[in-house]
KOLGUDREN-27027 format. One record per atom (N, C-alpha, C): residue number from 0; residue in three letters; chain; atom name; x, y, z. Coordinates in steps of 0.001 Angstrom, whole numbers, plus 500000, padded with zeros to 6 digits. Each point is the difference from the previous one (the first is absolute). Layout:
N
{site NUM,'ALA','A','CA',{X,Y,Z}}
...
This chain:
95
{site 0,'UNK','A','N',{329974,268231,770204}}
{site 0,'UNK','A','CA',{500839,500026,501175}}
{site 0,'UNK','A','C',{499499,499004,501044}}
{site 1,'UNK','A','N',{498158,499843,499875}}
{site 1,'UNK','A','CA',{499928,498835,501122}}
{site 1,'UNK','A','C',{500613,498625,499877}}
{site 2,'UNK','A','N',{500315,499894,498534}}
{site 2,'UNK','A','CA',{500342,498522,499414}}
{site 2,'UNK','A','C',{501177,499640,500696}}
{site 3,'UNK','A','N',{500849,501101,499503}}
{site 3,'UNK','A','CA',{501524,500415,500018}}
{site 3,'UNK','A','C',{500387,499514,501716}}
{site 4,'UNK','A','N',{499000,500702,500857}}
{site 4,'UNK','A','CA',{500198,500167,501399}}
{site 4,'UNK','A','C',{499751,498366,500665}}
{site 5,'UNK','A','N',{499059,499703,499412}}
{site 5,'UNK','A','CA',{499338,498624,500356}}
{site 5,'UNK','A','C',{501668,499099,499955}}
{site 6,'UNK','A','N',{500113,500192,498650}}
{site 6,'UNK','A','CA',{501081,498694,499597}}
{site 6,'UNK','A','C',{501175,500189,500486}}
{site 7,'UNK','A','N',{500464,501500,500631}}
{site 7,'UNK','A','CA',{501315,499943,500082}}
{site 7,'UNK','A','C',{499768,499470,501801}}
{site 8,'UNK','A','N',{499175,500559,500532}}
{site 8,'UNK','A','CA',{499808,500041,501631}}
{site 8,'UNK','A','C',{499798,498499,500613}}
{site 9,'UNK','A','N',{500265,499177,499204}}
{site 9,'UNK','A','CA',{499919,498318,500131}}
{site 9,'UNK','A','C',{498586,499631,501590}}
{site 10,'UNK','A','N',{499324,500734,500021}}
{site 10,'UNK','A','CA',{498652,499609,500334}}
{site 10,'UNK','A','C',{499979,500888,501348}}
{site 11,'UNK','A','N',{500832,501063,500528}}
{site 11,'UNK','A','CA',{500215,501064,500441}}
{site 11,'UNK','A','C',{499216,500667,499715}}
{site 12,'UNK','A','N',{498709,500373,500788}}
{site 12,'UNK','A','CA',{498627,501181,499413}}
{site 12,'UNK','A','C',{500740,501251,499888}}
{site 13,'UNK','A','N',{500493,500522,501682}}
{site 13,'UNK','A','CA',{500727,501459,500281}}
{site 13,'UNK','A','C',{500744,500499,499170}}
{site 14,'UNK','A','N',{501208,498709,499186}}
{site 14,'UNK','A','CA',{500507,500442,499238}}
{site 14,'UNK','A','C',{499715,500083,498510}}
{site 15,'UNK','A','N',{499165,499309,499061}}
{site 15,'UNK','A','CA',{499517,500308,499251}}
{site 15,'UNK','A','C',{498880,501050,499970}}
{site 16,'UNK','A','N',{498881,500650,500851}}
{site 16,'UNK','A','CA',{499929,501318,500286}}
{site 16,'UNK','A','C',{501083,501086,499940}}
{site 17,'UNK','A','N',{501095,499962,500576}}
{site 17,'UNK','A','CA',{500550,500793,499859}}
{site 17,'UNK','A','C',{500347,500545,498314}}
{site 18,'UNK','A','N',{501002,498836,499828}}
{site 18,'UNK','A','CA',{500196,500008,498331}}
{site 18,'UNK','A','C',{499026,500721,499377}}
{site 19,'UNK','A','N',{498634,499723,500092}}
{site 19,'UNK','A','CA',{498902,500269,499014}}
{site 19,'UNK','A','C',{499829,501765,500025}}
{site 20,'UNK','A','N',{500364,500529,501673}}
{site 20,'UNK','A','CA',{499479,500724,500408}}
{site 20,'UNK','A','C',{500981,500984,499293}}
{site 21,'UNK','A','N',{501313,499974,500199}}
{site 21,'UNK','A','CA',{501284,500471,499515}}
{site 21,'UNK','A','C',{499810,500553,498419}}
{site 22,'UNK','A','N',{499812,498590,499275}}
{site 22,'UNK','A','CA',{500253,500023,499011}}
{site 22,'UNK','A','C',{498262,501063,498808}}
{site 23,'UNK','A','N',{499145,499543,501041}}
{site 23,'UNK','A','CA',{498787,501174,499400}}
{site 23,'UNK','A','C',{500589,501532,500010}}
{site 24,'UNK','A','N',{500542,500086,501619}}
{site 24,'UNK','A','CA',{500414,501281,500203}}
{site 24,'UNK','A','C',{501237,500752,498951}}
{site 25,'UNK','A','N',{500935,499313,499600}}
{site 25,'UNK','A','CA',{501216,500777,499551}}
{site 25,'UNK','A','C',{499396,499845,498015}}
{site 26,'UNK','A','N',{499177,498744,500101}}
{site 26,'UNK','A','CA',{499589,500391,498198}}
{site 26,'UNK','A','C',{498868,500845,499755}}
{site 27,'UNK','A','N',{499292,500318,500975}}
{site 27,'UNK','A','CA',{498999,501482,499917}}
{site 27,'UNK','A','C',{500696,501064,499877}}
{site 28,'UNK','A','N',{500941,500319,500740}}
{site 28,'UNK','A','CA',{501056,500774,500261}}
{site 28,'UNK','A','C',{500703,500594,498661}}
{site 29,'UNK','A','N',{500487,498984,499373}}
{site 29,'UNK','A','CA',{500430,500252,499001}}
{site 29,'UNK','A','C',{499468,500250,498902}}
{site 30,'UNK','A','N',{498946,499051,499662}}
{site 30,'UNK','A','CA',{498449,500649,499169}}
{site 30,'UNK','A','C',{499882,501360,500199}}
{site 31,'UNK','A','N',{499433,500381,501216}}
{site 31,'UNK','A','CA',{499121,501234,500191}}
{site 31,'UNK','A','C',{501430,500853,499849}}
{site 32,'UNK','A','N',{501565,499779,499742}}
{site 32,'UNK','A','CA',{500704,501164,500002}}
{site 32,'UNK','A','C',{499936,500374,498845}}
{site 33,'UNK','A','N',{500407,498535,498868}}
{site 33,'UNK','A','CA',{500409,500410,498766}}
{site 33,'UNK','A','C',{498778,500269,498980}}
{site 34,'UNK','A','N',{499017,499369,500622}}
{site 34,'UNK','A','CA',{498395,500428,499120}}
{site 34,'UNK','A','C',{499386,501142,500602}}
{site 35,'UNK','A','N',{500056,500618,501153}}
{site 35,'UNK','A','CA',{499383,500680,500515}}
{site 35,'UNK','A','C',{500104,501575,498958}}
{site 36,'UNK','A','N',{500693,500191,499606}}
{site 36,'UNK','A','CA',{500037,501721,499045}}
{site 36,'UNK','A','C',{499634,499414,498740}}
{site 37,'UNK','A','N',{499992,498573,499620}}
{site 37,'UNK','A','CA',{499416,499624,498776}}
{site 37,'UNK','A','C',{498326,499944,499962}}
{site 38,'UNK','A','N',{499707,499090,501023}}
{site 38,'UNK','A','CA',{498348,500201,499778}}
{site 38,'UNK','A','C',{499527,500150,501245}}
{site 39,'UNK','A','N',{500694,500244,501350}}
{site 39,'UNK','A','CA',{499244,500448,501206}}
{site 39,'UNK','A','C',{499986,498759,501083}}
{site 40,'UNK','A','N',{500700,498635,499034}}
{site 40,'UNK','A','CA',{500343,499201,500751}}
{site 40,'UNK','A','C',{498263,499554,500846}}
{site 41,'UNK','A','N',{499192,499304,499008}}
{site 41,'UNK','A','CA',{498678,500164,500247}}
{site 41,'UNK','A','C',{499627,498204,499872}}
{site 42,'UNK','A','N',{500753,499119,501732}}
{site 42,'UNK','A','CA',{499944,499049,499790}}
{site 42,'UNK','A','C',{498788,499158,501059}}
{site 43,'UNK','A','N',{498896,501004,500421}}
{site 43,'UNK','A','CA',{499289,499358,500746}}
{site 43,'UNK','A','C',{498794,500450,498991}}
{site 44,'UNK','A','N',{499114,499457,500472}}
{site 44,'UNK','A','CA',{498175,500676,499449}}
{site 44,'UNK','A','C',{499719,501155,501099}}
{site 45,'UNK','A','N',{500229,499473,501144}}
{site 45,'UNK','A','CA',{499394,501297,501308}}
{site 45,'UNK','A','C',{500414,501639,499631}}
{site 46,'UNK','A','N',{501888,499179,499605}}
{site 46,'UNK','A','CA',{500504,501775,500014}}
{site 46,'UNK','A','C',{499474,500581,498563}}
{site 47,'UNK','A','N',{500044,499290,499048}}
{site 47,'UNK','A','CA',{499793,500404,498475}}
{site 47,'UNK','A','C',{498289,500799,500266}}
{site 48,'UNK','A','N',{499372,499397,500664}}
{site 48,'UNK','A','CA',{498661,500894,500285}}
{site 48,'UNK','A','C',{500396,500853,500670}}
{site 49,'UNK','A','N',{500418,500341,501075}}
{site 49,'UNK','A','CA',{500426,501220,500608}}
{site 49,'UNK','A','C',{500589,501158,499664}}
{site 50,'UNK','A','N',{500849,499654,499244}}
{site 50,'UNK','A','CA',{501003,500938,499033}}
{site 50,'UNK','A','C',{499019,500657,499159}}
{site 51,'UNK','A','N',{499408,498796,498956}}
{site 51,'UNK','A','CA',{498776,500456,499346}}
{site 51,'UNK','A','C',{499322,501408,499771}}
{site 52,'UNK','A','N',{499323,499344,501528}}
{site 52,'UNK','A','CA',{498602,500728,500741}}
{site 52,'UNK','A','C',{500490,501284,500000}}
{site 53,'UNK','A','N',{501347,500424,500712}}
{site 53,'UNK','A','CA',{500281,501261,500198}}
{site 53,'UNK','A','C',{501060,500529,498747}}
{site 54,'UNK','A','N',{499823,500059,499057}}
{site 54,'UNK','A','CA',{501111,499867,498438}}
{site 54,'UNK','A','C',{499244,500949,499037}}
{site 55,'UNK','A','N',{500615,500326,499435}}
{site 55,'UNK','A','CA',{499232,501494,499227}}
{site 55,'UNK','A','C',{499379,499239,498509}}
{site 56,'UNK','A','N',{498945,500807,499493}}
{site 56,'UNK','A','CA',{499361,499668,498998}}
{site 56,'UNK','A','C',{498792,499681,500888}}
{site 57,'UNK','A','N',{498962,499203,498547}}
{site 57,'UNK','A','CA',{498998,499904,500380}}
{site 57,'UNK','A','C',{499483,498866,500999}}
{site 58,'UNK','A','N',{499054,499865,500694}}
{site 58,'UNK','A','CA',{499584,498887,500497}}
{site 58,'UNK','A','C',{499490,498791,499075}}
{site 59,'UNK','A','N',{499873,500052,498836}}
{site 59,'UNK','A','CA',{499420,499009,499164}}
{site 59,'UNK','A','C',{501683,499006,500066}}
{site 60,'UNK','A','N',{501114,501523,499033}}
{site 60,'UNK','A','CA',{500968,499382,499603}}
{site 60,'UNK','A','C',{500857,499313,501053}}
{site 61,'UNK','A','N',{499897,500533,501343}}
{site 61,'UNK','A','CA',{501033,499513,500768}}
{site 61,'UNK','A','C',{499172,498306,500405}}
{site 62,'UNK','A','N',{498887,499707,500002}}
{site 62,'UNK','A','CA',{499381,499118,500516}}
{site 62,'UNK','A','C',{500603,499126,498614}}
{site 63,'UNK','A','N',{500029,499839,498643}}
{site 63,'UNK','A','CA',{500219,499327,499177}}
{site 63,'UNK','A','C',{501689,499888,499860}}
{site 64,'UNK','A','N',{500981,501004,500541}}
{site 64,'UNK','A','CA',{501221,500007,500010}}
{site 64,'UNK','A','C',{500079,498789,501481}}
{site 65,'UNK','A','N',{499376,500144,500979}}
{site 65,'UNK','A','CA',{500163,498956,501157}}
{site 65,'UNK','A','C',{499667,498534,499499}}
{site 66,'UNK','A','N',{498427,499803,499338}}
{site 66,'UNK','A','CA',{500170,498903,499371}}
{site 66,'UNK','A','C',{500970,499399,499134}}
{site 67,'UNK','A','N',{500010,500738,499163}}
{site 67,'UNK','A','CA',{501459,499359,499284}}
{site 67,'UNK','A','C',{501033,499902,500676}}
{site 68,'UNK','A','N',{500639,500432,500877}}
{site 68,'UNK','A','CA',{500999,499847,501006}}
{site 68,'UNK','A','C',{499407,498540,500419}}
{site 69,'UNK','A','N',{499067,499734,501100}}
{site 69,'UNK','A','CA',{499725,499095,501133}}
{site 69,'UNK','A','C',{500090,498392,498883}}
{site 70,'UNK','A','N',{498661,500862,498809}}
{site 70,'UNK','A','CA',{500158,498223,499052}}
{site 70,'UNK','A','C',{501628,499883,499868}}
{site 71,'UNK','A','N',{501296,500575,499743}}
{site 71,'UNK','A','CA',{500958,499645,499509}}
{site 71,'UNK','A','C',{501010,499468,501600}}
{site 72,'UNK','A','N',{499623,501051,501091}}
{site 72,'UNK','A','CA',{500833,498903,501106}}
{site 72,'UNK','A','C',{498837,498340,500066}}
{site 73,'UNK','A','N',{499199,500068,500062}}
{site 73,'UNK','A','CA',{499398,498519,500131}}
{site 73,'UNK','A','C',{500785,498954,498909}}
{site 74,'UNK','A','N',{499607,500382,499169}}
{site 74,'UNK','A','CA',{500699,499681,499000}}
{site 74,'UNK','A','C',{501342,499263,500156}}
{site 75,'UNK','A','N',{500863,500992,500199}}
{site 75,'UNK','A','CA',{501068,499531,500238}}
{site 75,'UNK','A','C',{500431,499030,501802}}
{site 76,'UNK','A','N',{498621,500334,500823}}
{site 76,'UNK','A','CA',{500509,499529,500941}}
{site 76,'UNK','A','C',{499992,498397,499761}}
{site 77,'UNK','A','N',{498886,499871,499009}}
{site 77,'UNK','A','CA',{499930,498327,499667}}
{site 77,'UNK','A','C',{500923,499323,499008}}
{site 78,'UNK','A','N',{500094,501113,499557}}
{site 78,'UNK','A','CA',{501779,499690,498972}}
{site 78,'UNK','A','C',{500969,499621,500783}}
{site 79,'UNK','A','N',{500582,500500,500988}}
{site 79,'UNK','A','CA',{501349,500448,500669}}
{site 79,'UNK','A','C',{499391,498207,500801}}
{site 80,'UNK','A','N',{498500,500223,500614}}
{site 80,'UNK','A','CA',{499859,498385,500903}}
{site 80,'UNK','A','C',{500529,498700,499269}}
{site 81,'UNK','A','N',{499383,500241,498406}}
{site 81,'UNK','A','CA',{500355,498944,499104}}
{site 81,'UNK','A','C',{501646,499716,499493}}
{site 82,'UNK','A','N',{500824,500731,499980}}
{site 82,'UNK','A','CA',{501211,500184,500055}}
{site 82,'UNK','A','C',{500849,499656,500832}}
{site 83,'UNK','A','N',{499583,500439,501099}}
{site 83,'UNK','A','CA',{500823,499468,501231}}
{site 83,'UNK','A','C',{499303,498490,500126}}
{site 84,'UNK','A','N',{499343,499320,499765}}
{site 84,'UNK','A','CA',{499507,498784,500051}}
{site 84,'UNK','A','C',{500629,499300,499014}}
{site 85,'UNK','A','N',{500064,500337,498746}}
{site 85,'UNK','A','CA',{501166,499356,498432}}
{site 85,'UNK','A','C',{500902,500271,500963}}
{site 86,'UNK','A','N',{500899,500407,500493}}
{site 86,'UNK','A','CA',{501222,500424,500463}}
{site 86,'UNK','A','C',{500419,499008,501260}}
{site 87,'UNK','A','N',{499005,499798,500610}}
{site 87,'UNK','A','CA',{500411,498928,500888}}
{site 87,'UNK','A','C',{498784,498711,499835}}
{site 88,'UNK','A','N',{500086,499932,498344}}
{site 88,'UNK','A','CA',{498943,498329,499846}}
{site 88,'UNK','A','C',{499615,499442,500697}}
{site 89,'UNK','A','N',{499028,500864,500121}}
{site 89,'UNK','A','CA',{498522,500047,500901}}
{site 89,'UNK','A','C',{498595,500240,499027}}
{site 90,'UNK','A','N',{498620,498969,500231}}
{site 90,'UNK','A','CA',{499136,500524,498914}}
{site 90,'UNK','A','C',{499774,501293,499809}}
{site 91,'UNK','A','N',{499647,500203,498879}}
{site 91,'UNK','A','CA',{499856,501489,500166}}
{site 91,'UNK','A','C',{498954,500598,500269}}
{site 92,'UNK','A','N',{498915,498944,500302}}
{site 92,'UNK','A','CA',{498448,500041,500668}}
{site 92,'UNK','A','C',{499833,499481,501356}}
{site 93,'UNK','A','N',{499905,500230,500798}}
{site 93,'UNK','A','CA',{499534,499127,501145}}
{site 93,'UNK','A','C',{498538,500509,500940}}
{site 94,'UNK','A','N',{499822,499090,500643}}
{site 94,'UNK','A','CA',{498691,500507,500379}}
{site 94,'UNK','A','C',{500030,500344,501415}}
C-alpha cells in the first residue's frame, strides 16, 4: 500500500499517507473478519504471544504453538515485501 500510495499521490506526502493508511486499515479488517474464527486471525508476533501466554494447555506447548505462529508471520511478512516489489518492478532486495 506504501508503493500504491507513493505512485498514485504524484509526490503529495499527505496524500499518499492517507492511501497507505486507508488501505492497511480496511485489508486488516477484512483479514481479521474472514480468518479470525479460522485461526484467531494471529497477524502480529506481540498479539500471537499474548494470546499464547494466557491460552490453555501447557506452557512448553503454547510457547512452541507461538513459535510456529511468529516463524510463519515473518515469513510471510518478507514474502508479501517481495511480492509487492515483483508487482510493481522493483528489486526485490534493496538495501
Amino acid at each position: 500500500s506504501g508503493i500504491m500510495g507513493e505512485r498514485l499521490a504524484d509526490g503529495n506526502a499527505a496524500i499518499a499517507l492517507l492511501a497507505n493508511t486507508l488501505a492497511t486499515v480496511f485489508a486488516l479488517f477484512v483479514l481479521i473478519e474472514v480468518l479470525g474464527p479460522v485461526s484467531g486471525a494471529h497477524f502480529n508476533p506481540v498479539v500471537t504471544a499474548v494470546l499464547q501466554s494466557k491460552g490453555p494447555g501447557t506452557r512448553a506447548g503454547r510457547a512452541w504453538i507461538a513459535l510456529v505462529f511468529i516463524a510463519s508471520q515473518l515469513l510471510g511478512a518478507v514474502a508479501g515485501a517481495a511480492l509487492a516489489h515483483a508487482m510493481f518492478e522493483l528489486p526485490l532486495l534493496q538495501e
